[in-house]
C-alpha positions in Angstrom: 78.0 -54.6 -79.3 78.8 -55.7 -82.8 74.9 -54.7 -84.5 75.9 -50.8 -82.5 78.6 -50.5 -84.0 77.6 -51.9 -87.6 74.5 -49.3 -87.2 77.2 -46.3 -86.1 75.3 -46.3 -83.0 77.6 -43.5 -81.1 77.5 -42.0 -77.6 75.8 -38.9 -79.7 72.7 -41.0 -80.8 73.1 -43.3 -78.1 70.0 -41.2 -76.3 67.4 -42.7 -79.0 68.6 -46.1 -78.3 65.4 -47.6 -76.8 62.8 -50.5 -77.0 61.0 -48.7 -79.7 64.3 -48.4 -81.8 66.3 -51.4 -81.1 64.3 -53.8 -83.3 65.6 -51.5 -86.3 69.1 -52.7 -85.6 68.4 -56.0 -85.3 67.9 -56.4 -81.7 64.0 -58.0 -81.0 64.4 -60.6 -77.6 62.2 -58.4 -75.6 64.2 -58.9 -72.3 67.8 -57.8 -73.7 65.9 -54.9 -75.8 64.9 -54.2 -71.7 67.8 -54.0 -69.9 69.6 -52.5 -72.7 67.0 -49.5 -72.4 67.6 -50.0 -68.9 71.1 -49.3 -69.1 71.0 -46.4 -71.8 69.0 -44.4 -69.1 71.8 -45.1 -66.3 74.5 -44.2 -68.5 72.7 -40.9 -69.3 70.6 -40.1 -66.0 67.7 -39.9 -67.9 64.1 -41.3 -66.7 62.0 -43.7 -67.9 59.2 -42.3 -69.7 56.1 -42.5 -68.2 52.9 -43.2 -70.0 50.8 -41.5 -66.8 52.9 -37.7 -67.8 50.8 -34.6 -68.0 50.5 -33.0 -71.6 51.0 -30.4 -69.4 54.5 -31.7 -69.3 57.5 -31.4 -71.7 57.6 -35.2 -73.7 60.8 -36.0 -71.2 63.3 -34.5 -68.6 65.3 -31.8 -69.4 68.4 -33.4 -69.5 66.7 -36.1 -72.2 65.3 -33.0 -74.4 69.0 -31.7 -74.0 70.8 -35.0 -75.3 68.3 -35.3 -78.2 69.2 -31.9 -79.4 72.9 -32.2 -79.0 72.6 -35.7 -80.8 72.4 -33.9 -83.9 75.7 -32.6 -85.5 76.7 -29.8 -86.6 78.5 -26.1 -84.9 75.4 -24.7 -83.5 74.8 -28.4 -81.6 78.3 -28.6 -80.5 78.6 -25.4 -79.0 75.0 -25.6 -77.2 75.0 -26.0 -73.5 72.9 -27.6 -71.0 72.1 -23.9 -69.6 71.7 -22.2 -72.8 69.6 -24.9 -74.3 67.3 -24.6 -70.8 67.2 -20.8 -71.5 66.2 -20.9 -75.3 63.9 -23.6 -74.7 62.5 -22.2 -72.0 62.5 -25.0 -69.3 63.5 -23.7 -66.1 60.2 -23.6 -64.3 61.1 -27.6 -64.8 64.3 -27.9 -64.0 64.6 -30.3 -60.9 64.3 -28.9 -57.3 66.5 -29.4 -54.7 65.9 -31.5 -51.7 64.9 -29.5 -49.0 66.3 -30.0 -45.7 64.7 -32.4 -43.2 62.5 -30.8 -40.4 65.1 -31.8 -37.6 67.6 -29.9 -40.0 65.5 -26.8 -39.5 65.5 -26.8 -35.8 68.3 -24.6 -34.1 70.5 -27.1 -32.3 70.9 -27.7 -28.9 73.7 -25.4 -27.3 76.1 -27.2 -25.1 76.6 -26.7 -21.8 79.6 -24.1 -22.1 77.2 -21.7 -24.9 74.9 -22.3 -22.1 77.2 -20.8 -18.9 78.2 -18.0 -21.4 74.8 -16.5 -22.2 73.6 -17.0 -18.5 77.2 -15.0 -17.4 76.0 -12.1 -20.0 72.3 -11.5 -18.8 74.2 -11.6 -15.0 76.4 -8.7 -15.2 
């Protein structure tokens, strides 16, 4: 806690915290510099990177591209929001896709037995 704070490591720059940087502030046991970079990417929903990632790719998720750029300071940074910086940076066509609903979600469900006596009273008459 003590070398973040000494380094002004705050929850703006707290997105390039990884095992790449951490040596620079003097943290080098492999493992914590690991679970710390573990942690980071809970706190802020990110992914790990992936060395397997298209080119094709942006370098990271959205949301990671979005914390970098609002990491720096200044009134353009503060005021930028997830959605505008998606729009301007044109990411949507990689924007995360909802689930979609389970096959047995899909099916109509089985009407009960007074749905059933209704509709066979309406094709009697």
């Amino acid at each position: 806690m003590e070398c973040f704070t000494t380094n002004f490591i705050s929850g703006r720059k707290l997105i390039h915290v990884n095992c790449s940087n951490l040596p620079q502030i003097g943290i080098t046991d492999f493992e914590h510099m690991k679970e710390i970079s573990k942690h980071v990417r809970e706190l802020l929903k990110i992914e790990e990177p992936r060395f397997e990632r298209s080119i094709s790719l942006p370098p990271r998720d959205n949301i990671g591209l979005f914390l970098e750029q609002k990491s720096r300071t200044g009134k353009r940074s503060d005021a930028l929001s997830y959605s505008q910086f998606i729009e301007e940076a044109r990411l949507q066509d990689y924007e995360p896709k909802p689930p979609t609903p389970l096959y047995e979600e899909l099916q109509p469900s089985t009407p009960s037995y007074e749905e059933l006596q209704q509709a066979s009273s309406f094709f009697s008459r």
